[in-house]
VOGU-3710 file (C-alpha; in Angstrom, 3 decimals, decimal comma):
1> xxxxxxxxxx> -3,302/-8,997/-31,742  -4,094/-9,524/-27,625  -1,021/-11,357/-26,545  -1,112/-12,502/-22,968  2,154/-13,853/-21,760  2,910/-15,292/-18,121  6,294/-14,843/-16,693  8,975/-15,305/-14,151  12,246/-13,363/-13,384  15,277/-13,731/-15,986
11> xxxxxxxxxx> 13,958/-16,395/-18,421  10,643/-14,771/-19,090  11,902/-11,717/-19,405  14,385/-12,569/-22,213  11,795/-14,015/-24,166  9,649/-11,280/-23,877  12,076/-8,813/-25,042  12,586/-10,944/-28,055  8,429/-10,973/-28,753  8,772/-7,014/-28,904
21> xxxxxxxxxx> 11,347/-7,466/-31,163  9,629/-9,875/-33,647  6,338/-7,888/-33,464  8,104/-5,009/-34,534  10,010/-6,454/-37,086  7,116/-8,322/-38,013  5,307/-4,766/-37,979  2,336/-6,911/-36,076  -0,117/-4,485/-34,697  0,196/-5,782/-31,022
31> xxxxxxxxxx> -0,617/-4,891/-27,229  1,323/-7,238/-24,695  -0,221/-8,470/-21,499  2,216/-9,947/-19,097  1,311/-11,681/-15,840  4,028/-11,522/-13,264  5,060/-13,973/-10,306  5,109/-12,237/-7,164  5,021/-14,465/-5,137  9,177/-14,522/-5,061
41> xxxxxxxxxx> 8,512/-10,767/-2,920  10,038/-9,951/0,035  10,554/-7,232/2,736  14,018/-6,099/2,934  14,994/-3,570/5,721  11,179/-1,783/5,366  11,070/-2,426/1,648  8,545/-4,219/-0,377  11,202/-5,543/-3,123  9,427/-7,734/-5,722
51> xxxxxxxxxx> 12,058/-9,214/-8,173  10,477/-10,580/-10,834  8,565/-7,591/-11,654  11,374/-5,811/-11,777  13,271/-7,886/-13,607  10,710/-7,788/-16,857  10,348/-3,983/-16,067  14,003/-3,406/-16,392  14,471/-5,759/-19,140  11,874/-4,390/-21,345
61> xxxxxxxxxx> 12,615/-0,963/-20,310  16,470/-0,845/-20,869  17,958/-0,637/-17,261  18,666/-4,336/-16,630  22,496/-5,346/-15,730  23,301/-7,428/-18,842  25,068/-9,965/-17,304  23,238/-10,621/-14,020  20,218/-10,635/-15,825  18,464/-9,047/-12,559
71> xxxxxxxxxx> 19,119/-5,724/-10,733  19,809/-2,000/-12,543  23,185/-1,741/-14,660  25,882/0,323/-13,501  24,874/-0,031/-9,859  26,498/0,728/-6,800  25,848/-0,755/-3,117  26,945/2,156/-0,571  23,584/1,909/1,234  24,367/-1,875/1,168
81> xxxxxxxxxx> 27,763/-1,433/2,583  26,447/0,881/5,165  23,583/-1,448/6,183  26,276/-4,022/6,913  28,352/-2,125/8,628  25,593/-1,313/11,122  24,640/-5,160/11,965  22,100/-4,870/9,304  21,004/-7,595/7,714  20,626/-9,833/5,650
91> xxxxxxxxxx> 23,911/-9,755/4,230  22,963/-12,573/1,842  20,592/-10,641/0,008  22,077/-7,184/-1,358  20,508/-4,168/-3,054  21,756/-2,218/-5,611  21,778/1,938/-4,672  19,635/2,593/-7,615  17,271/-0,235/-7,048  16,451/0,924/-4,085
101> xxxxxxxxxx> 15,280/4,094/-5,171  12,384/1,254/-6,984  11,660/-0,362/-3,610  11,030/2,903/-1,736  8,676/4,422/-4,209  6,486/0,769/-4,181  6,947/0,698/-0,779  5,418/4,398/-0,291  2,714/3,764/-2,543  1,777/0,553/-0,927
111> xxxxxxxxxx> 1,878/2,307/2,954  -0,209/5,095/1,243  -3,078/2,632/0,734  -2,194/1,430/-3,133  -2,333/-2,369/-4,936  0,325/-3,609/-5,754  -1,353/-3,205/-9,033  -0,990/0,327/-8,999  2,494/0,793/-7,651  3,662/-1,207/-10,864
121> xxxxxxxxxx> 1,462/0,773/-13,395  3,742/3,826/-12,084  6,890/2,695/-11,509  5,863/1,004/-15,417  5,707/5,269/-15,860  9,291/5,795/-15,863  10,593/2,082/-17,406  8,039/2,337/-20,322  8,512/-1,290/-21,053  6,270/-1,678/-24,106
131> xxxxxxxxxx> 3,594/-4,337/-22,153  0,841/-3,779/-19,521  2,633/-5,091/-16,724  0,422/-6,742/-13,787  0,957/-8,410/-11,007  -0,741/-12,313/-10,709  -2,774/-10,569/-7,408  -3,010/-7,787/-4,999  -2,827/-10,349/-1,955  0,036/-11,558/-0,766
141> xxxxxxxxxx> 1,390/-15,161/-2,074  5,034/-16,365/-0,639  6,530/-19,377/-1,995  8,335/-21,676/1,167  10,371/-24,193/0,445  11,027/-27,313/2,763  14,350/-28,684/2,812  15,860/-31,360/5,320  17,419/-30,077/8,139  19,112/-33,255/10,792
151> xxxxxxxxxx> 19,028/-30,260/13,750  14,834/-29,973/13,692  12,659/-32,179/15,693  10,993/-33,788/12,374  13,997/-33,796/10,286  13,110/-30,414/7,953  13,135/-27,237/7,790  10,538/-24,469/5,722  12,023/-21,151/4,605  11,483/-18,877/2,270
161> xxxxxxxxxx> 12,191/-19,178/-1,531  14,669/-16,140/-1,332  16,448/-17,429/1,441  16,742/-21,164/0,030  18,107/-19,498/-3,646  19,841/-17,030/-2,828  21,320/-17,438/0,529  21,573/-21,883/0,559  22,217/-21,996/-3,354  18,971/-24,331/-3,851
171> xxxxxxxxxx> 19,731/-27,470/-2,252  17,431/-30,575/-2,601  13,819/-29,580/-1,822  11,178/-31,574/0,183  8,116/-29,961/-1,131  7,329/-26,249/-2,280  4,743/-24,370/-1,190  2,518/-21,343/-2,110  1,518/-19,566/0,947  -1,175/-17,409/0,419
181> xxxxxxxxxx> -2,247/-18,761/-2,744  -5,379/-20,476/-1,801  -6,688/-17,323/-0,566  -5,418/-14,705/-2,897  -7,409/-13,284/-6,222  -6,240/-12,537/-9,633  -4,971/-8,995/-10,298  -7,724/-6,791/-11,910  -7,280/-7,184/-15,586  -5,507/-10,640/-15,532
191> xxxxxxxxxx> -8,588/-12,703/-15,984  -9,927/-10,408/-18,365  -6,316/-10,424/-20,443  -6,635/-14,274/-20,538  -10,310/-14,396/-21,452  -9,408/-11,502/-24,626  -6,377/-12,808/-24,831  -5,572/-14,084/-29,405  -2,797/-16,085/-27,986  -1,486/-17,184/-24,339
201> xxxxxxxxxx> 2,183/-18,022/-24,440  4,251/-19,595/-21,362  7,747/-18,638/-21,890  10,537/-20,941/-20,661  10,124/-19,785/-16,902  10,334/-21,658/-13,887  7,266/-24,302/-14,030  7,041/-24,551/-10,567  8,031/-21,466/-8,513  7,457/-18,914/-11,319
211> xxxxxxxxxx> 4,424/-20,478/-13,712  3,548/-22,667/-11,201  2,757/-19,669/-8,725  0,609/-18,293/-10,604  -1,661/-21,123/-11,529  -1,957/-21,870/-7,747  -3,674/-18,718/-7,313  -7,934/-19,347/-8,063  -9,310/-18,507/-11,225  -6,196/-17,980/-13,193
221> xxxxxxxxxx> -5,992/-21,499/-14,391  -9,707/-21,507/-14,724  -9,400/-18,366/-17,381  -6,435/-20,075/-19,108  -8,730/-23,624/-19,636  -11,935/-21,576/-20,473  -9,908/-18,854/-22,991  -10,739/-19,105/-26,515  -7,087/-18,199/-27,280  -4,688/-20,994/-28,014
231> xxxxxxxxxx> -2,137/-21,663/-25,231  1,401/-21,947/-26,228  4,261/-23,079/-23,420  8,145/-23,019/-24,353  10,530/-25,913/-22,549  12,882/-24,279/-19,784  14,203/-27,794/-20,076  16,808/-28,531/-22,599  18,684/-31,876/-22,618  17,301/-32,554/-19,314
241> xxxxxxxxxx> 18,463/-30,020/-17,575  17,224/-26,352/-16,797  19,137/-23,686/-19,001  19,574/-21,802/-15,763  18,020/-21,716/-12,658  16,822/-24,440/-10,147  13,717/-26,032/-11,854  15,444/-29,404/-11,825  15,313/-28,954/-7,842  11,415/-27,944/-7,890
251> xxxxxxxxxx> 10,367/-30,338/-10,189  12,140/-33,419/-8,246  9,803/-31,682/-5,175  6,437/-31,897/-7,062  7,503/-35,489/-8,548  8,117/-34,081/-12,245  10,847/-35,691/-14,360  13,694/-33,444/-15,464  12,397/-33,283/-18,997  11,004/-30,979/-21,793
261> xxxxxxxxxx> 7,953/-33,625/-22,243  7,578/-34,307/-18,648  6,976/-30,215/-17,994  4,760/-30,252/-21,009  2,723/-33,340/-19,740  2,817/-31,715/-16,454  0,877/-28,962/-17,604  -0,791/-31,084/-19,581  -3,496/-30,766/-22,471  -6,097/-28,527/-22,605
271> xxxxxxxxxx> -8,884/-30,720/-24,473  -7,920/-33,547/-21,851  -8,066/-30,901/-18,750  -5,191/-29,735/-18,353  -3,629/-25,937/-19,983  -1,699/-26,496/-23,056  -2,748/-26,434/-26,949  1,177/-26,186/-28,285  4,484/-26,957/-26,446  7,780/-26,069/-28,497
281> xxxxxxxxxx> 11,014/-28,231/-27,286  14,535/-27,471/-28,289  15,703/-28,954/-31,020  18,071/-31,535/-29,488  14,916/-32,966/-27,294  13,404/-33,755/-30,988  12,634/-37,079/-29,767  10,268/-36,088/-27,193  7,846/-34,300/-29,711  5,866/-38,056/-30,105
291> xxxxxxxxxx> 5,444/-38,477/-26,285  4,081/-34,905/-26,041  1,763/-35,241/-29,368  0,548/-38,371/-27,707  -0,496/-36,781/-24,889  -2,687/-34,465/-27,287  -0,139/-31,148/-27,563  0,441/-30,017/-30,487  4,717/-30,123/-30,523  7,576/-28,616/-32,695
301> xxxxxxxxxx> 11,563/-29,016/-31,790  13,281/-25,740/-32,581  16,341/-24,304/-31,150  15,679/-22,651/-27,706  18,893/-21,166/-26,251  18,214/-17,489/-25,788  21,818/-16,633/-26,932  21,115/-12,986/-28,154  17,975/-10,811/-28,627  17,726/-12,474/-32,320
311> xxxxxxxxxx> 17,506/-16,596/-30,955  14,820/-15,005/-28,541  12,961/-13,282/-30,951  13,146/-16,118/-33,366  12,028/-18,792/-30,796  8,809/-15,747/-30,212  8,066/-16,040/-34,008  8,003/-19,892/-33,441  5,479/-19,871/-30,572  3,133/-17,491/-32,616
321> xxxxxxxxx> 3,287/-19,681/-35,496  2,111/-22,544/-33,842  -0,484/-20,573/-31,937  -1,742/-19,905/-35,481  -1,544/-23,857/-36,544  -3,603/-24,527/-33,452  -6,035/-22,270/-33,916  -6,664/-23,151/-37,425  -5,377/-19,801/-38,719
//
């Protein structure tokens, strides 16, 4: 089975880990394909860092910090502390010792004339994380996010994503925007993965500044409306509000409802346009599956809280079954 999955940071990478682990219990004969946002990267003091890369590397390959859900376990920050200590910024934004050592062999690989492509196939050398890992493209994409700001001239301000998350704590957003996108191409491979693909699945990542990403960059969407593969999504919304994360804030940006069926009919059906065949909803949104069915996605409520490695690999064996009742199978 050709499984093609695209992903975020924390929320994709939890659900991939539990696909692994259903495909193995399931003893499915598999190879993984998993399309990463990048456009969340950033240069920190001379280093390319790209997060949500890393984050499904780490994940899948054992060396995440359990409880941050990003970053390497058992990390220190003496280079950190140092950097601070010499007016180095910013402050707001801290690496982990042994992350580094991740962000100075991309970043040596990239000055030596490599895609960004290739730095993840070997840093993927060491972390072994059971998927062909690629990047959404080689080019650079950086999502900006306008917020108001009374001191400007017009009233707002545009900064970038890391620096509005991490540094402001997401505060209401204006209008999100892909920089780059319009101009970048897919990844070698990722257009080929979708076009292969048996099943596409969109785990419950970020619609807007993780999915959404990597839609905006040409030809990806294309491949995902042309694939003969059924196209799966899972809700990041539950109850009407995001499980973690700030895709309440980017959806109220892009006009989207806070809602599992307003994501799913913001995607919208593939056979009216749009990218989805199946959309999964947790069960407490059960009264949504009608809106989204009338819309022409197929729908199921089952329970989506990634709790432990078993709710995510059950909620994997959920999205593969109704891959298989779309596709007739």
């Amino acid at each position: 089975m050709q499984v093609v999955a695209l992903a975020g940071g924390i929320g994709g990478a939890r659900f991939l880990r539990g696909l692994l682990a259903h495909l193995d219990a399931a003893a499915v004969a598999a190879e993984v394909t998993v399309i990463g946002n990048t456009a969340d990267d950033i240069v920190l003091h001379g280093l390319h860092v790209s997060p949500d890369l890393d984050t499904v590397m780490y994940t899948l390959g054992g060396g995440i910090h359990p409880e941050q859900g990003w970053g390497r376990a058992e990390d220190t920050r003496s280079v950190q502390k140092e950097l601070t200590a010499y007016g180095e910024g910013p402050e707001w934004f801290a690496l982990g010792d042994r992350d580094i050592a991740t962000h100075l062999v991309r970043t040596r690989l990239l000055s030596e004339g490599a895609t960004l492509s290739e730095a993840t196939a070997v840093l993927c050398e060491r972390w072994r994380p059971g998927v062909r890992l690629l990047p959404m493209s080689d080019d650079p994409v950086t999502t900006h996010v306008t917020i108001a700001d009374p001191s400007t001239a017009d009233g707002t301000r545009t900064l970038h994503f890391q620096e509005y998350w991490v540094r402001l704590g997401a505060p209401d957003a204006l209008a999100v925007i892909p920089v780059g996108a319009d101009k970048a191409a897919p990844a070698p491979g990722v257009c080929e993965a979708i076009g292969s693909a048996d099943v596409v699945l969109l785990p419950p990542s970020n619609p807007v500044v993780s999915i959404g990403t990597i839609l905006a960059v040409p030809g990806i969407s294309e491949a995902l409306a042309a694939t003969p593969a059924p196209v799966v999504g899972l809700s990041p919304i539950i109850g009407g509000a995001p499980v973690r994360g700030m895709a309440d804030k980017m959806l109220a940006a892009i006009g989207v409802p806070t809602s599992a069926a307003a994501v799913a009919l913001h995607y919208g059906a593939r056979r009216a346009g749009g990218l989805l065949d199946g959309w999964l909803v947790d069960s407490g949104d059960a009264a949504s599956v009608a809106t989204v069915e009338a819309a022409g996605i197929r729908c199921r409520a089952v329970p989506l809280l990634m709790r432990d490695l078993a709710a995510s690999a059950a909620m994997a064996a959920e999205a593969l079954t109704l891959a298989a009742v779309v596709a007739g199978r």
